[in-house]
C-alpha positions as CSV (number, residue, x, y, z in Angstrom):
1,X,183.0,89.4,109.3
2,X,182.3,87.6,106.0
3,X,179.3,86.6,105.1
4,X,178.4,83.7,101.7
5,X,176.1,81.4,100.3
6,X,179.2,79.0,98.9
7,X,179.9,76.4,101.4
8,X,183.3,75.8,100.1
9,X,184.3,79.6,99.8
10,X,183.4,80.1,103.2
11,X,185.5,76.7,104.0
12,X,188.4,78.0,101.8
13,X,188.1,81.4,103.8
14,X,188.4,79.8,107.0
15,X,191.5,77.4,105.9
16,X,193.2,80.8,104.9
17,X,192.2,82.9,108.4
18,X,193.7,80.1,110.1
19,X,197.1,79.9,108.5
20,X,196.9,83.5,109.1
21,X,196.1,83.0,112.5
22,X,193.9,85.8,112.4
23,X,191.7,85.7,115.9
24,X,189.6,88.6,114.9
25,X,188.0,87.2,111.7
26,X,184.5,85.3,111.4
27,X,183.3,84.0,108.1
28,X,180.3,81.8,107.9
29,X,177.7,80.2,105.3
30,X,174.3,82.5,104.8
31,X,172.6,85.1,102.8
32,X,173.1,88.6,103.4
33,X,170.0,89.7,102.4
34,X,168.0,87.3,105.2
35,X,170.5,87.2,107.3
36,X,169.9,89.6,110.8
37,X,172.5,92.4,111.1
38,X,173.1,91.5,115.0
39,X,174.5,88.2,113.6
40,X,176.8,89.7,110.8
41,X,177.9,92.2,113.6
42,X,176.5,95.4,112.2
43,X,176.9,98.3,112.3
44,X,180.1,98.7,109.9
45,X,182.3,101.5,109.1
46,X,183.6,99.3,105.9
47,X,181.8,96.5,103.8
48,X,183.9,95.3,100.7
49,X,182.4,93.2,97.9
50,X,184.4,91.4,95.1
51,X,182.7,89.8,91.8
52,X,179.4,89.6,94.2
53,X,177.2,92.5,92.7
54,X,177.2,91.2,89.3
55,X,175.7,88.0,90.2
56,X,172.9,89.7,92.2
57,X,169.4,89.6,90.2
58,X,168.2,93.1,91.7
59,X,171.5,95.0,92.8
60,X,169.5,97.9,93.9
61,X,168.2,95.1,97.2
62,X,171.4,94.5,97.2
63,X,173.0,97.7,97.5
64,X,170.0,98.8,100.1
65,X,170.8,96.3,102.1
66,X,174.5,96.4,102.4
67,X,173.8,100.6,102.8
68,X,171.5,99.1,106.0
69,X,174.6,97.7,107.4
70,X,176.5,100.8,107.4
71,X,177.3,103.5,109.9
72,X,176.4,106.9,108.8
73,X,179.7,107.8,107.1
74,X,180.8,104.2,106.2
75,X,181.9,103.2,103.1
76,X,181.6,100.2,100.7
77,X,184.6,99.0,98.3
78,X,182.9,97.1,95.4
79,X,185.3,95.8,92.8
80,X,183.4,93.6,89.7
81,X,184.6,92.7,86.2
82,X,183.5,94.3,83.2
83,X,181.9,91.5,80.5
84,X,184.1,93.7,78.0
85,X,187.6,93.9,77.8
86,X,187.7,90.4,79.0
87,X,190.4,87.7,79.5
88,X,193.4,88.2,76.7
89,X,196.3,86.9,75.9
90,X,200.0,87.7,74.3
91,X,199.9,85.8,71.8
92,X,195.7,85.8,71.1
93,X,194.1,82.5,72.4
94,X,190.4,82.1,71.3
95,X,189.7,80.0,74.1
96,X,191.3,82.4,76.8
97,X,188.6,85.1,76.1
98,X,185.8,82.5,75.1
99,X,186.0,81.2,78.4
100,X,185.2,84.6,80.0
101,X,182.1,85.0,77.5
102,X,180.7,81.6,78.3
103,X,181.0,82.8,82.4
104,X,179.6,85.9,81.6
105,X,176.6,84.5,79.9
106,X,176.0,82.0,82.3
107,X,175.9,84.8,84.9
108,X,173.4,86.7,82.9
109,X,171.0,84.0,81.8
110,X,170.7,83.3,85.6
111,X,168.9,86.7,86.2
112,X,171.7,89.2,86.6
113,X,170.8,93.0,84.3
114,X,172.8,93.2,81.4
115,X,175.6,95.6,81.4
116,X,174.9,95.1,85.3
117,X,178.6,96.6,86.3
118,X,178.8,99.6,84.2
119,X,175.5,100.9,85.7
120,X,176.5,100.0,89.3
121,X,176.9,104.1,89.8
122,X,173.1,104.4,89.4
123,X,171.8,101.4,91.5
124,X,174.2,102.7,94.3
125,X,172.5,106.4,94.1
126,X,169.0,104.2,93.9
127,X,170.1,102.4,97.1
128,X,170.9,105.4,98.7
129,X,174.4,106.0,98.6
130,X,176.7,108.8,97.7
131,X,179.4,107.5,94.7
132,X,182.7,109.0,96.0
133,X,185.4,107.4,93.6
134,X,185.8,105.7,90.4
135,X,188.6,103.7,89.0
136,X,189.5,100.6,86.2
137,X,192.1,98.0,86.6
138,X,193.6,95.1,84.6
139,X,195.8,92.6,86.1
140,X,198.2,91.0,84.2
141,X,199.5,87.4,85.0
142,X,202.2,84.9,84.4
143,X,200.5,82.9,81.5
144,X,200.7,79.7,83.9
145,X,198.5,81.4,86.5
146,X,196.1,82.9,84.0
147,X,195.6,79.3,81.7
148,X,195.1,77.4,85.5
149,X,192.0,80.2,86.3
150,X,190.6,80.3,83.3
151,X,190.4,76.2,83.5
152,X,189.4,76.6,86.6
153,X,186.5,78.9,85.9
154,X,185.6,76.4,83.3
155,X,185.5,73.3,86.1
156,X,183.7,75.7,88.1
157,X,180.9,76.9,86.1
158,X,180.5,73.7,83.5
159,X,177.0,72.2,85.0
160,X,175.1,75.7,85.5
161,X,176.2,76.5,81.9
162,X,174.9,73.6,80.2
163,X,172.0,73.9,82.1
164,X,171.7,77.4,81.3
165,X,172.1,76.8,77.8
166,X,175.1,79.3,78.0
167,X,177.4,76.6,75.8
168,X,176.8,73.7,74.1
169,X,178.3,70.9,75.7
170,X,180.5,70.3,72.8
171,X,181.7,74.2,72.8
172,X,182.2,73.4,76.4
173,X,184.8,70.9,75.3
174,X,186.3,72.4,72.4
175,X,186.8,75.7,74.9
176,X,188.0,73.3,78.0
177,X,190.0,71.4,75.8
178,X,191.9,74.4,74.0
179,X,193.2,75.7,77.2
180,X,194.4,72.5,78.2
181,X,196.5,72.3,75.0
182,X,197.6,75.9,75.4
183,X,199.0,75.3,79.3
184,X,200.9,72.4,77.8
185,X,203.0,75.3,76.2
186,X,202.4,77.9,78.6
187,X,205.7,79.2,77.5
188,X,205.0,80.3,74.3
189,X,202.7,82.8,75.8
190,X,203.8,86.4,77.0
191,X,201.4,87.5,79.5
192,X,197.4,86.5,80.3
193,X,195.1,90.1,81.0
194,X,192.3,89.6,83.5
195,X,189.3,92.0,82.8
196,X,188.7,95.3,83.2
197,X,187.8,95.4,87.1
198,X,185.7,98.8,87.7
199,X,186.6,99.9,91.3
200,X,183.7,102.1,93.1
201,X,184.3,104.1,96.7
202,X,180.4,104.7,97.9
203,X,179.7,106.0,100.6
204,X,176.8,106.4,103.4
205,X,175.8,109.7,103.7
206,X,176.6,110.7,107.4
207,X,173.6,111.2,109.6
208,X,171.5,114.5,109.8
209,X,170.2,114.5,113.0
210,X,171.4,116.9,115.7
């Protein structure tokens, strides 16, 4: 069961379970925090988040209500991007890791805590849960694949930025219009480094009661 407020993510997810041809996967529109746990099929033994927590304005609700949706025992995977190291490249491209800081910015000036992922350990003891692992990870990319996500990201987040007054809509250009330049030689490049991705195991503490 998969549960977001992006129309076209949940559309994209769908398009993907059905080339799968997965019959035991549901993903649908709606906010986890309103929406009934009967509906998102609760009780779980596993919830798994990706680059969710760090856009959540008050990650300890968050975190208490995912914990709500757990079995006693049951564990959440939650896997979000550090701010900093962000997005480098081989050799350096200003606009691969201005990109990331324009995102990051954007995602901060819309409510989320600063340094929201490095103190994910304590909001997930606040919420109630046990941390049981800790790990980093940085994924490395053709230079192709990298330059196409980070103009993607770009596309993505443009209108909430300038809105946000995380870029000026001239450094929006300058930055969108570098890493259109640097795909055109996509071959001069060695690699593209995605950000640090802290990786948290917490866990439910299993039930008490006789």
């Amino acid at each position: 069961m998969g549960v977001d407020l992006n129309e076209g993510a949940v559309d994209r997810a769908r398009s993907i379970v059905e080339a799968l041809g997965l019959d035991n996967v549901d993903v649908f529109v709606g906010d986890l925090h309103d929406t009934a746990p009967a509906e998102l099929g609760a009780p779980f033994d596993l919830a798994y988040s990706r680059q969710f927590l760090l856009h959540q304005p008050d990650p300890i609700r968050t975190l208490t209500r995912i914990a709500a949706l757990l079995r006693p025992g049951g564990v959440l995977v939650a896997q979000e991007p550090f701010r900093n190291p962000g997005w480098r490249s081989q050799p350096d491209n200003r606009y691969v890791s201005a990109h990331w800081e324009v995102l990051y910015e954007s995602i901060e000036r819309a409510g989320t805590p600063h340094g929201v992922v490095g103190d994910l350990p304590r909001f997930a003891r606040a919420a109630g849960l046990e941390v049981t692992a800790m790990s980093g990870y940085s994924v490395v990319v053709a230079p192709e694949v990298g330059l196409q996500i980070a103009a993607a990201n770009m596309a993505a987040v443009r209108d909430r930025a300038l809105e946000l007054g995380a870029a000026s809509e001239s450094q929006f250009d300058d930055i969108t219009a570098g890493l259109t330049e640097a795909l055109s030689r996509k071959d001069t490049y060695q690699w593209i480094a995605a950000p640090l991705v802290f990786d948290l195991a917490l866990r439910k503490p299993a039930s008490t009661a006789p």
